[in-house]
VOPAGU-2260 file (C-alpha; in pm, 1 decimal, decimal comma):
REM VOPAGU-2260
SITE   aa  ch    i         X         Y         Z
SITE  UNK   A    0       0,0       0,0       0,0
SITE  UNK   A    1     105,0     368,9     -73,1
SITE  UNK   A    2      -1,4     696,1     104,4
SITE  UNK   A    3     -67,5     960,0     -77,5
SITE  UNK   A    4    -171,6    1306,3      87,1
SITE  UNK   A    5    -312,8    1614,9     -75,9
SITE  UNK   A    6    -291,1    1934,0      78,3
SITE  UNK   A    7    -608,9    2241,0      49,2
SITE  UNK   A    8    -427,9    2405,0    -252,0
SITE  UNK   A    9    -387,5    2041,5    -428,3
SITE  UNK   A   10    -820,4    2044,0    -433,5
SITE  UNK   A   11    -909,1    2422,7    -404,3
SITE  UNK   A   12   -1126,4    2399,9    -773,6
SITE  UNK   A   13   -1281,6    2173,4    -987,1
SITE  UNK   A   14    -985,8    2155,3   -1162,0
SITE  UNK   A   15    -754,4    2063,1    -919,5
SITE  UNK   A   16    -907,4    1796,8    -822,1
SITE  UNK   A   17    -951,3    1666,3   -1192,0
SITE  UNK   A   18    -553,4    1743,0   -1149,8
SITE  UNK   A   19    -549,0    1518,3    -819,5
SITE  UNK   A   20    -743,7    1198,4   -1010,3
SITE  UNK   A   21    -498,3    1216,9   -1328,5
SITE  UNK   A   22    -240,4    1171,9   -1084,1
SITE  UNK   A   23    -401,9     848,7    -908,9
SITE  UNK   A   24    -474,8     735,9   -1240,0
SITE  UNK   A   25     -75,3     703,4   -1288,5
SITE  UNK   A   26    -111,4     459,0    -993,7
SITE  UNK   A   27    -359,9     222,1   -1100,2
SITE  UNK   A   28    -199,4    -123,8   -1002,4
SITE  UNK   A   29    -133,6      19,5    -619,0
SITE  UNK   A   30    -341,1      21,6    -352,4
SITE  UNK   A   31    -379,1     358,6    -214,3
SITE  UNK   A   32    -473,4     519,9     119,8
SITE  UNK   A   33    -523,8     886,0      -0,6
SITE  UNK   A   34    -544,4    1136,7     282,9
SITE  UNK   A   35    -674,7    1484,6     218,6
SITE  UNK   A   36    -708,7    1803,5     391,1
SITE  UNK   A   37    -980,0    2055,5     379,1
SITE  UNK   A   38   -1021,5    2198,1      41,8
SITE  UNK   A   39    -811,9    2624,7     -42,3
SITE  UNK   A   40    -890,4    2786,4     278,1
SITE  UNK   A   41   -1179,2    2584,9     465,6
SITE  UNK   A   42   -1019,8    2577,5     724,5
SITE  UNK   A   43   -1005,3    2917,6     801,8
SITE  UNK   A   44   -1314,2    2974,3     719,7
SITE  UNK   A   45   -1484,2    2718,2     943,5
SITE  UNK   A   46   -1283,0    2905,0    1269,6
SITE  UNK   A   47   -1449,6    3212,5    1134,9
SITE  UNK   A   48   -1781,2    3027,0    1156,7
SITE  UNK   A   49   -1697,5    2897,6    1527,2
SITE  UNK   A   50   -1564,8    3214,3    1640,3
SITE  UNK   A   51   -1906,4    3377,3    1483,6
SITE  UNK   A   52   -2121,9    3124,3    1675,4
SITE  UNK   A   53   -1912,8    3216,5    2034,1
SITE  UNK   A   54   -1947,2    3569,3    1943,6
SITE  UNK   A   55   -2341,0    3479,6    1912,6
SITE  UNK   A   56   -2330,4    3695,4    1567,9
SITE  UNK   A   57   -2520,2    3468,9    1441,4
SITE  UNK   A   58   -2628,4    3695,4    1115,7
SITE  UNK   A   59   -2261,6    3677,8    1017,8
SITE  UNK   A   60   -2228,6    3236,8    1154,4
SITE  UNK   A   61   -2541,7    3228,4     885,5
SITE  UNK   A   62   -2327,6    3426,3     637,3
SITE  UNK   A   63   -2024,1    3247,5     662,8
SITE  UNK   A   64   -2180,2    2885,7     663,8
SITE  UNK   A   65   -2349,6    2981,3     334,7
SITE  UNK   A   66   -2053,0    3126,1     192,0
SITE  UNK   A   67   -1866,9    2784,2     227,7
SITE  UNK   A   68   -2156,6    2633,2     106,5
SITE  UNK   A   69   -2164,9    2793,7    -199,5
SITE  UNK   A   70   -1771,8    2755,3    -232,3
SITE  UNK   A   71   -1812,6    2350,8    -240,7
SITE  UNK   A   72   -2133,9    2351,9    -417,0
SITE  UNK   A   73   -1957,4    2551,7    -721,6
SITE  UNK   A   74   -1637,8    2262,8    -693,2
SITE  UNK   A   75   -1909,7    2018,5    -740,9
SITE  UNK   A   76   -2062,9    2168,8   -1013,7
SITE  UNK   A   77   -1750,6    2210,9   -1194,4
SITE  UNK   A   78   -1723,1    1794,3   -1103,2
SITE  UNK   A   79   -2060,3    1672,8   -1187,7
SITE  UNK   A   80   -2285,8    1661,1   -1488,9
SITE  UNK   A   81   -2610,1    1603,9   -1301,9
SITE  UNK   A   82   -2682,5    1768,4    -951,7
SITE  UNK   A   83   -2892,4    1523,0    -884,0
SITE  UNK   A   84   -2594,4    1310,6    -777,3
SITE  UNK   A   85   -2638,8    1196,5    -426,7
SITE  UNK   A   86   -2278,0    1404,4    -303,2
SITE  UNK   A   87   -2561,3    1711,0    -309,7
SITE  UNK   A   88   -2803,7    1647,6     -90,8
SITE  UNK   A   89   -2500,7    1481,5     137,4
SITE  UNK   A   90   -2344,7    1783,1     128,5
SITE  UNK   A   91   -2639,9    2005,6     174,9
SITE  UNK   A   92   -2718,0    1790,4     495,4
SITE  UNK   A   93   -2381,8    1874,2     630,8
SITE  UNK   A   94   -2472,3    2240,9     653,3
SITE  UNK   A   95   -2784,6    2254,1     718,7
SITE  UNK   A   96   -2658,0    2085,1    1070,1
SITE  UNK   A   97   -2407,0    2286,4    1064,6
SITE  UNK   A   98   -2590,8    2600,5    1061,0
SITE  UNK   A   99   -2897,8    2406,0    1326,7
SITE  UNK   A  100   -2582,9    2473,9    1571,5
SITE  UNK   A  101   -2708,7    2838,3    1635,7
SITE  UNK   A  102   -3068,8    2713,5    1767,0
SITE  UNK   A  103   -2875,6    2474,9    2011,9
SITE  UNK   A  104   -2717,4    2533,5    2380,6
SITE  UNK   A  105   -2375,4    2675,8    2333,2
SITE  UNK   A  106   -2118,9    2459,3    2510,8
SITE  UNK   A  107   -1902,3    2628,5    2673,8
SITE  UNK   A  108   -1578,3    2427,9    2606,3
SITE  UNK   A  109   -1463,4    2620,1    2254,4
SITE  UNK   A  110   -1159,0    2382,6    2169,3
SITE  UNK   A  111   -1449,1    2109,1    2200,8
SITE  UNK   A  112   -1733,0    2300,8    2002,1
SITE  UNK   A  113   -1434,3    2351,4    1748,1
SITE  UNK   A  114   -1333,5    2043,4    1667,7
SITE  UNK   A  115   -1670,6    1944,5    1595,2
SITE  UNK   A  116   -1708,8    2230,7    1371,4
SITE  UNK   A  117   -1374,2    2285,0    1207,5
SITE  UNK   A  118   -1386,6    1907,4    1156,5
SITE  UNK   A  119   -1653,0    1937,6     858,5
SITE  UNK   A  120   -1432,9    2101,3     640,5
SITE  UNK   A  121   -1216,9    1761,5     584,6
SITE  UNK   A  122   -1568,2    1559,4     549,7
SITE  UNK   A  123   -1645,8    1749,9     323,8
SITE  UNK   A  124   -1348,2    1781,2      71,3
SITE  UNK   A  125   -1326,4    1351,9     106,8
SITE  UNK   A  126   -1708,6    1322,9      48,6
SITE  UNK   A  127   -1668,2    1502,1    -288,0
SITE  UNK   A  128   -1326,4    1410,7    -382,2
SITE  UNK   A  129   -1454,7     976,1    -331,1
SITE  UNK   A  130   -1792,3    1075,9    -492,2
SITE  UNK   A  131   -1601,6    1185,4    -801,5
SITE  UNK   A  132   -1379,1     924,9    -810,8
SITE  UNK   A  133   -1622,2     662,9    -787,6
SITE  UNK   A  134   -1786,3     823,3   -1115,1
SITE  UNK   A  135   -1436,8     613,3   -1338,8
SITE  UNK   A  136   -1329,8     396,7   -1068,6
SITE  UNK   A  137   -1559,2     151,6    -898,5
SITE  UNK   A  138   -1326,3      17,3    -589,1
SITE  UNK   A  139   -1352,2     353,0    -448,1
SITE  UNK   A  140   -1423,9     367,0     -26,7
SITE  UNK   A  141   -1499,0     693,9     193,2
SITE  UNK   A  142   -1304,6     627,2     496,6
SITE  UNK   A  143   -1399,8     827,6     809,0
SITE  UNK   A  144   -1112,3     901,1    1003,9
SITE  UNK   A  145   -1291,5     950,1    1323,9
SITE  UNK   A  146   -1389,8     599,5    1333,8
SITE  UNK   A  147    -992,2     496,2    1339,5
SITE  UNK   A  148    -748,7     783,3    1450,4
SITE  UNK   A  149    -821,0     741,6    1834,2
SITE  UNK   A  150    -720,8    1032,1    2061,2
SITE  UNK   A  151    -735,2    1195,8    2396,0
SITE  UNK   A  152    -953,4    1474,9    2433,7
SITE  UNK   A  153    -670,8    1717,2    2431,0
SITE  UNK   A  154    -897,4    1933,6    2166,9
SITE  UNK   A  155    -732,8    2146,0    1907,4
SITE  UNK   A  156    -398,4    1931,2    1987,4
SITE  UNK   A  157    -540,1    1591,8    2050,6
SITE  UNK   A  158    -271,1    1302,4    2051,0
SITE  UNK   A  159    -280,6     988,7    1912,9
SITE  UNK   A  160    -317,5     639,1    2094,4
SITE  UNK   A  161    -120,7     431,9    1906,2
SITE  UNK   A  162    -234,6     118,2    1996,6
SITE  UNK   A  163    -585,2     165,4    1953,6
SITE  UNK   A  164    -573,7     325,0    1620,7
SITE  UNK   A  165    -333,8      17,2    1487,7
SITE  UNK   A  166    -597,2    -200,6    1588,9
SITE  UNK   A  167    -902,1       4,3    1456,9
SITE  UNK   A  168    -741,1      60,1    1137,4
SITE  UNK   A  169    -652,7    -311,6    1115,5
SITE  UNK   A  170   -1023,4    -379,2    1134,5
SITE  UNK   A  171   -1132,7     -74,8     922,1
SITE  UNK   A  172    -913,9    -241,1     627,3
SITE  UNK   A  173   -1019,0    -593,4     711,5
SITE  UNK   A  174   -1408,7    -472,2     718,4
SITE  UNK   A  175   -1390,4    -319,4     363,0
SITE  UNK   A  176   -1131,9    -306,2      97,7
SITE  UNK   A  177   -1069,7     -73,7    -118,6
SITE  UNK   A  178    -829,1     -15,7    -423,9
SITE  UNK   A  179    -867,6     332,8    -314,7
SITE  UNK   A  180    -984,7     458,3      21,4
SITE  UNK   A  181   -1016,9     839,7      55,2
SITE  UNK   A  182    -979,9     963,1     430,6
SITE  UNK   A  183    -966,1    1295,8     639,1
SITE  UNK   A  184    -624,7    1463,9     716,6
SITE  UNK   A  185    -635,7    1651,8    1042,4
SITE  UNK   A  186    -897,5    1488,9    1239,7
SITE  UNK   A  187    -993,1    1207,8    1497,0
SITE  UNK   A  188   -1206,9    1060,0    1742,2
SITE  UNK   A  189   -1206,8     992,5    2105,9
SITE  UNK   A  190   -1286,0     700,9    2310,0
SITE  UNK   A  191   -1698,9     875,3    2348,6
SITE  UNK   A  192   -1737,3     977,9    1998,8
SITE  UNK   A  193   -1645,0    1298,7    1972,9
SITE  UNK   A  194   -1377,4    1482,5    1667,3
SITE  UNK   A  195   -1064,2    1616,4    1750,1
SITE  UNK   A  196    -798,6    1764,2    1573,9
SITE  UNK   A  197    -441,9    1673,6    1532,4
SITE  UNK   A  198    -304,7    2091,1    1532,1
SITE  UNK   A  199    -288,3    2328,0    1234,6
SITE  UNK   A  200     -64,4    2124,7     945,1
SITE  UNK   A  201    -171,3    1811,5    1120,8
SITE  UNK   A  202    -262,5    1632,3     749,0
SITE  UNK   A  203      72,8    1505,7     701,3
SITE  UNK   A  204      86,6    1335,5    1050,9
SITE  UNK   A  205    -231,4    1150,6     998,4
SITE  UNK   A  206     -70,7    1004,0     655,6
SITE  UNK   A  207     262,1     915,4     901,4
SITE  UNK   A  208     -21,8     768,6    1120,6
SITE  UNK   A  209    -200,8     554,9     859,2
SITE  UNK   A  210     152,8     489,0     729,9
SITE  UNK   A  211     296,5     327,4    1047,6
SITE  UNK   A  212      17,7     165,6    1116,2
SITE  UNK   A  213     -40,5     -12,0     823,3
SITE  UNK   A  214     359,3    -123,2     745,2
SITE  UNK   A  215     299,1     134,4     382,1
SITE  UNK   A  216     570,5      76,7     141,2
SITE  UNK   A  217     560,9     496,1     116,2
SITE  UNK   A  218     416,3     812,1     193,8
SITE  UNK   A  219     388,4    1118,9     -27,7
SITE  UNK   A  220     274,6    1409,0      34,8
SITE  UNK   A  221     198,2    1642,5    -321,5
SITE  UNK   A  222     266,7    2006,0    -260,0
SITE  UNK   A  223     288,0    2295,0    -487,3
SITE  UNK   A  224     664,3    2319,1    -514,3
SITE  UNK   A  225     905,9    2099,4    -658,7
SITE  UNK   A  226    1021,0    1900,3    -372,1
SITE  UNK   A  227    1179,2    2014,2     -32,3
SITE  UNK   A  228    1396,1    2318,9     -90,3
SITE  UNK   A  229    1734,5    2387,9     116,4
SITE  UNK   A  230    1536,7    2743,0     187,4
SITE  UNK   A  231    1215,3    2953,4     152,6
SITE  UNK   A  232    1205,9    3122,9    -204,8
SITE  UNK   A  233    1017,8    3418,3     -43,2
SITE  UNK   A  234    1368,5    3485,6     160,9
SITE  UNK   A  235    1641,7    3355,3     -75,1
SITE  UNK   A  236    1733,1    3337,3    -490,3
SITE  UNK   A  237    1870,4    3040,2    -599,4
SITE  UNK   A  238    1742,6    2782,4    -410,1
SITE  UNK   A  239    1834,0    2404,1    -491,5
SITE  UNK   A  240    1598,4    2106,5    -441,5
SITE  UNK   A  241    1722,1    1847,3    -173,5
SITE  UNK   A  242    1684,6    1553,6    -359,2
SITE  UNK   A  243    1747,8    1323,6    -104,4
SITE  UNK   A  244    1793,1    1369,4     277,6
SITE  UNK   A  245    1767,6    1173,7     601,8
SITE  UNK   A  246    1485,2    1114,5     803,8
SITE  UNK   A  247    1691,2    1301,6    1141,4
SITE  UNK   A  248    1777,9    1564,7     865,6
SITE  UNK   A  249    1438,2    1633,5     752,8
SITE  UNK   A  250    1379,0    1627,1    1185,3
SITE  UNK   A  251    1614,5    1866,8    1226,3
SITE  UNK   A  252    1484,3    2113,2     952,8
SITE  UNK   A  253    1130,1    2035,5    1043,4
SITE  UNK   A  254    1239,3    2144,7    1431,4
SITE  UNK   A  255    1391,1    2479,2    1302,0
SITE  UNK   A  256    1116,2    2602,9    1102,4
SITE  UNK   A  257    1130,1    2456,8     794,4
SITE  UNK   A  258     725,6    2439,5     664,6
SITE  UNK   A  259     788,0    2187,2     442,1
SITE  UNK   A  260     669,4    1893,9     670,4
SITE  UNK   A  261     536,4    1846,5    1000,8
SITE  UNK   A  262     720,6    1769,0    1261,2
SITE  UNK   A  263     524,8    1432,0    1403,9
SITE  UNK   A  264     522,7    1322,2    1054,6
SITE  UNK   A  265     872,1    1208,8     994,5
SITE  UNK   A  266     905,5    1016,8    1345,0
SITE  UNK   A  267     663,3     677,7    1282,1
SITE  UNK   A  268     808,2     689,2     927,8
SITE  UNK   A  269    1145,9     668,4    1100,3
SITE  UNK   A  270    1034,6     418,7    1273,0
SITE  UNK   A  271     964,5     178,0    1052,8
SITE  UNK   A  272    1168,4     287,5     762,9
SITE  UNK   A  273     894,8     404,1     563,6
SITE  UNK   A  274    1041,2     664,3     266,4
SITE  UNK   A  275     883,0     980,5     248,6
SITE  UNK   A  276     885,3    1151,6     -78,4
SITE  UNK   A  277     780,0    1516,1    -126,9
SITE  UNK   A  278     652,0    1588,2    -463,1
SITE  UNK   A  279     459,0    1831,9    -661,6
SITE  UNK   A  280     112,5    1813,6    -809,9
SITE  UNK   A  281     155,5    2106,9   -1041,8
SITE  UNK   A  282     446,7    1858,7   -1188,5
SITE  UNK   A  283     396,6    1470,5   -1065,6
SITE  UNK   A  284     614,0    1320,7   -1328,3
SITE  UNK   A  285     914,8    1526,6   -1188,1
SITE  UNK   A  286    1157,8    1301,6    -932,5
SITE  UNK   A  287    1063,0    1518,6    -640,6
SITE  UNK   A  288    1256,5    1457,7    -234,8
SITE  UNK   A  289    1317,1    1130,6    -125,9
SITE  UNK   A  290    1323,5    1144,0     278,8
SITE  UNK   A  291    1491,6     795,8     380,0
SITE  UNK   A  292    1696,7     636,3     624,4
SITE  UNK   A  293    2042,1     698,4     478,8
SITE  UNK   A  294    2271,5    1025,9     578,7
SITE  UNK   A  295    2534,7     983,8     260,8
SITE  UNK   A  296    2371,8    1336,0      89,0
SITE  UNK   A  297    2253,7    1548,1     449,8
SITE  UNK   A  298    2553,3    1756,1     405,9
SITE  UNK   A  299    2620,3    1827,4      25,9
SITE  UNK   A  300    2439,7    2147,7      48,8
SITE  UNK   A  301    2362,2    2361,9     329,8
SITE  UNK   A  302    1995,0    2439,5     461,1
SITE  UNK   A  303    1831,0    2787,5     527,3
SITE  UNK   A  304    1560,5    2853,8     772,6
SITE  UNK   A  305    1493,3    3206,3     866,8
SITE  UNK   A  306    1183,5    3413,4    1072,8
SITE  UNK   A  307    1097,7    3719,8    1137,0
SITE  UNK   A  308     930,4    3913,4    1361,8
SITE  UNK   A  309    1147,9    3794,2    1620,8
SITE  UNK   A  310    1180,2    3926,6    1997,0
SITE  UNK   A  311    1546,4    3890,1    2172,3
SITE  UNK   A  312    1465,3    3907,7    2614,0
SITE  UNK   A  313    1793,8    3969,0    2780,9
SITE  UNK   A  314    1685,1    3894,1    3194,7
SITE  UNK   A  315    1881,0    3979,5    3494,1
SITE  UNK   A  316    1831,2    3965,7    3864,5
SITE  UNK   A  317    1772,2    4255,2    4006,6
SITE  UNK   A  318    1960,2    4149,6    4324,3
SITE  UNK   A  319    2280,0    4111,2    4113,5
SITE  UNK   A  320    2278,9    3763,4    4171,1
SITE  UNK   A  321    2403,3    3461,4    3953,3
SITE  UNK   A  322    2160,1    3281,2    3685,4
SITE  UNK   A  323    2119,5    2967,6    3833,8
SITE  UNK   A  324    1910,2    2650,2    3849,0
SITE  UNK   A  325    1629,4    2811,9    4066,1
SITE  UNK   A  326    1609,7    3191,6    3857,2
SITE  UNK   A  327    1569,6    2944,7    3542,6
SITE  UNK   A  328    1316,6    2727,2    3705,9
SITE  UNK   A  329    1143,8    3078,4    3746,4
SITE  UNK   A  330    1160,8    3180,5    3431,1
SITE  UNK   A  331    1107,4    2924,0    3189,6
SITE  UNK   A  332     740,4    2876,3    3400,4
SITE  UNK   A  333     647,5    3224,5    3324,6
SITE  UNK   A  334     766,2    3170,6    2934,0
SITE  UNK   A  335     558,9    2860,3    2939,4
SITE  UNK   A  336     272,7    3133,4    3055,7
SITE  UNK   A  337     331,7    3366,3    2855,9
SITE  UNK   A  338     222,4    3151,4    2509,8
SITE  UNK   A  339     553,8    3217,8    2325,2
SITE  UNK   A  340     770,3    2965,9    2162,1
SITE  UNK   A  341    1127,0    2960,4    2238,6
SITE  UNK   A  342    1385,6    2942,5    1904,8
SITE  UNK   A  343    1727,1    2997,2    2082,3
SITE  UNK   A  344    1866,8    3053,1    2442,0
SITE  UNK   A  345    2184,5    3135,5    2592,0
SITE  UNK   A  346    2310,1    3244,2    2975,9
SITE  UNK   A  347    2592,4    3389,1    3097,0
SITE  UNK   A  348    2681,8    3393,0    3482,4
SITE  UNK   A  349    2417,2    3719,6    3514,3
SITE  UNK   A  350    2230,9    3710,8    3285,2
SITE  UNK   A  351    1960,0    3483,8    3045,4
SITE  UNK   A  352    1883,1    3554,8    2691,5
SITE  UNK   A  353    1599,7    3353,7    2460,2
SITE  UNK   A  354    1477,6    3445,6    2161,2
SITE  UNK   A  355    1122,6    3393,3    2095,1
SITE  UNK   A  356     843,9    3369,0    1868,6
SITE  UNK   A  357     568,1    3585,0    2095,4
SITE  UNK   A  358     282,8    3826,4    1993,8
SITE  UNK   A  359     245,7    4259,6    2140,9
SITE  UNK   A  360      15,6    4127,6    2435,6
SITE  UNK   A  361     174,0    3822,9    2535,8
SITE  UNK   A  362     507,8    3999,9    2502,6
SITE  UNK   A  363     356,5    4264,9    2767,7
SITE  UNK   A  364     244,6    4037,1    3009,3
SITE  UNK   A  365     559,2    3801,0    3028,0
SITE  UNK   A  366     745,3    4116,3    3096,2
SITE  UNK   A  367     528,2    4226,6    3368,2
SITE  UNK   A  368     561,9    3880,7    3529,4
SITE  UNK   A  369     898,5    3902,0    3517,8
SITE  UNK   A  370     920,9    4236,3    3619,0
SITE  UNK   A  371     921,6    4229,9    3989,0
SITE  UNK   A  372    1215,4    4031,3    4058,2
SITE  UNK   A  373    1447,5    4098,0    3717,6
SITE  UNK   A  374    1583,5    4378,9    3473,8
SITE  UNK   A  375    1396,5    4297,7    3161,5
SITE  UNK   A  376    1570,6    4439,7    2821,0
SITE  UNK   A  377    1428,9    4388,6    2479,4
SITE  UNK   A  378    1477,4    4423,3    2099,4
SITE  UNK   A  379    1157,7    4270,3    1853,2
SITE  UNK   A  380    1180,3    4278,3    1505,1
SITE  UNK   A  381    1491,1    4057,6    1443,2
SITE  UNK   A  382    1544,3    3784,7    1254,4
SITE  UNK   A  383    1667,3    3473,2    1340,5
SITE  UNK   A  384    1826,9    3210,4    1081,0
SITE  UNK   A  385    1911,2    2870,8    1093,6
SITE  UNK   A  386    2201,1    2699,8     853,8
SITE  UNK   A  387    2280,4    2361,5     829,7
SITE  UNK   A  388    2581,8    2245,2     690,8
SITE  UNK   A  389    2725,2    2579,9     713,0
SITE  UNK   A  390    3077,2    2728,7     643,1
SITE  UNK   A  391    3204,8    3108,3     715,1
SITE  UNK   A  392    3117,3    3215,4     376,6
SITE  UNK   A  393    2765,8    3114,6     398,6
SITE  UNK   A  394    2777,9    3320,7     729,9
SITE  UNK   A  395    2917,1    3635,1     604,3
SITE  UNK   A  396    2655,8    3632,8     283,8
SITE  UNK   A  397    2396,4    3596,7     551,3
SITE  UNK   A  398    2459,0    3815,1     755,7
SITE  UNK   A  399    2560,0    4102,9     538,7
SITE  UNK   A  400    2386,1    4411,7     633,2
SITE  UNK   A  401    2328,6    4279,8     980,7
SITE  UNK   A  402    2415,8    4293,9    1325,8
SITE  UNK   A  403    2440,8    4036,6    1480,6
SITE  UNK   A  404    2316,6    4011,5    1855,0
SITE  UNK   A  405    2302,7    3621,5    1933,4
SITE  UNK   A  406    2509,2    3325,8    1745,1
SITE  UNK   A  407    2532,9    2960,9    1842,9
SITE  UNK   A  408    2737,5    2690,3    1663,2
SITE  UNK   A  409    2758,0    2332,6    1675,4
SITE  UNK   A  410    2977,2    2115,0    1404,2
SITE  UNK   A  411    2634,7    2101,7    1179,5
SITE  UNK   A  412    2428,9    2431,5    1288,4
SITE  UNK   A  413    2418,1    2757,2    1369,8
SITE  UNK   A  414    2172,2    2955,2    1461,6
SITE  UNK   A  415    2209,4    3359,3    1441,9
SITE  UNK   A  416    1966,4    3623,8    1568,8
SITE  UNK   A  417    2022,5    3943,7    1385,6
SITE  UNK   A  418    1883,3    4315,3    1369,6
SITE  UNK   A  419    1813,4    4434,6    1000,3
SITE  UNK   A  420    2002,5    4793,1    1033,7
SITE  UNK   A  421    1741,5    4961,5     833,8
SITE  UNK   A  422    1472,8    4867,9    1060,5
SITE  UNK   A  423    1689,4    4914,6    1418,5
SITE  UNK   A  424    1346,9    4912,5    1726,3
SITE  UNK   A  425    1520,0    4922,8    2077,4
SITE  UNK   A  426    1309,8    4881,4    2364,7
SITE  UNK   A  427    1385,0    4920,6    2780,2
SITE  UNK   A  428    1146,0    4788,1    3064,3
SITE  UNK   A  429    1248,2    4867,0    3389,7
């Protein structure tokens, strides 16, 4: 078996996903497992509609739910000759529970009431996408992944239970099978019954789930560039395609920043020595990345991954004391309050520094709890970048035009936070 997954840009139009069946039909003595996400920007759209329903605005939940409606109903209609097909009045059904939900008691857990919403938008994409299908290909099966993916009811961020989903899946494939089955990226079930969702990007783990779980020969996931790239076009010119890397290399990159993949997909795959390959819709006949277990090409190029919009806290004790075990303990607590995500930290004997991904108001309020008992000093809008595989002239061409306020090296990485000088913001809190 193969696992294919298929991202919202992959099935955005009517077209796309005519792209997304001429590229199954390249595969048509493998068994498949296709997993695919919500289709363009559901997604969004559907926290717009939860978000509406909380805010009890319910002209605009009525609004948006019709809006996404009409979004999948013209997909369809760009899909299917006759509208009589039974995918319409499925997906009609769909919202019209959808929009019951603002005649019923609100519950009062949102993460809860938004996986159950925000859910939909994957039912809905694999309804279609399996309806269509099914019009050339008869061993078509809708899968529903919240009948197999079993999770905690950690909404928003739910995690898997291994066990329980190898054993559910087992029987889902025994039950019925399918040349093709067509499941949901993103989403799962708990123990009672209810959705949950894997986190934002979560599409590729559940293919890594269904992957490991069912000992795939592969996993690939179609994007809409040419394979994984040693950096982000938007940031640098001439980029060159990795064309193979390791799984711990595609780890590491994936734990720096690099979008390409998420991070819990690679593991399982690791695991069991399942290749990955990354390849591109727009061009499926092109050789694409090959993530595997050997390291012979990690280091034949080096890796860029570089943010913005990045805060630099330098912390001190007020009492002129040393950073030690207890003034960290403190501190990383109120950084795990604050809601920021740590990139890079360094200490000295006085003093702690971290860099941090952190937005205006959670910024303010980590600095007022750490106010009372340190000096707080900050910079924001730096940039921090990430090389792999780097020598000193990859440095200096980086960093030209830059100060630099933070560097840490290992033999494979290093890691530089750096103020643009044309943009120079210097902040005290005392």
């Amino acid at each position: 078996m193969k696992v294919f997954k298929f991202g919202g840009a992959s099935v955005k139009t009517a077209s796309a996903v005519k792209n997304v069946k001429s590229i199954l039909d390249q595969y048509k003595n493998d068994e498949l497992f296709v997993v695919v996400s919500a289709m363009g920007k559901t997604t969004n759209a559907m926290e717009g509609i939860v978000n509406a329903l909380y805010a009890k605005d319910y002209d605009a939940f009525c609004a948006l739910g019709e809006d996404r409606k009409e979004f999948h109903l013209e997909i369809m209609n760009g899909l299917f000759d006759d509208n009589s097909h039974p995918i319409f009045d499925e997906v009609n059904e769909i919202f019209m529970d959808l929009i019951a939900q603002k005649d019923e008691r609100l519950v009062e857990n949102y993460n809860y009431q938004y996986d159950q919403i925000v859910s939909l938008g994957e039912v809905l994409s694999t309804k279609i996408i399996a309806a269509y299908l099914s019009l050339y290909e008869n061993d078509v099966c809708w899968k529903d992944a919240r009948t197999f993916i079993r999770t905690n009811n950690a909404y928003r961020k739910a995690e898997v239970d291994w066990e329980r989903t190898q054993k559910l899946i087992s029987s889902e494939l025994k039950s019925k099978k399918c040349r093709i089955s067509v499941t949901q990226g993103f989403i799962g079930h708990t123990k009672e019954g209810f959705s949950t969702t894997l986190g934002r990007e979560g599409s590729d783990f559940t293919a890594g789930i269904i992957a490991y779980c069912t000992n795939a020969e592969s996993v690939t996931i179609w994007k809409d560039v040419p394979g994984m790239l040693n950096a982000d076009p938007k940031w640098f010119e001439n980029t060159v395609k990795l064309d193979k890397i390791s799984f711990r290399e595609a780890i590491e990159l994936a734990y720096y920043g690099a979008s390409v993949i998420h991070p819990k997909t690679i593991k399982p795959l690791q695991n069991k020595s399942i290749p990955l390959y990354i390849k591109s819709f727009l061009d499926p006949e092109a050789p694409g990345t090959i993530i595997q277990a050997s390291t012979e090409n990690d280091d034949l190029v080096p890796s860029f991954i570089f943010k913005v919009d990045q805060v630099l806290l330098s912390i001190t004790p007020k009492d002129f004391s040393f950073v030690v075990e207890e003034n960290l303990s403190d501190i990383f607590k109120k950084l795990a309050l604050s809601g920021g995500h740590i990139n890079v930290m360094q200490n000295s004997a006085v003093s702690f520094s971290v860099c941090l991904d952190i937005n205006k108001d959670e910024l303010k309020n980590l600095v007022e709890m750490l106010s009372d008992e340190y000096e707080v000093r900050y910079n924001d809008n730096l940039e921090l970048v990430t090389i792999r595989h780097y020598d000193q002239k990859t440095i200096d061409r980086v960093t030209k035009g830059r100060e630099i306020l933070m560097e840490q090296k290992t033999r494979q990485t290093v890691r530089i936070v750096m103020r643009n000088l044309e943009l120079e913001v210097d902040a005290e809190i005392r």
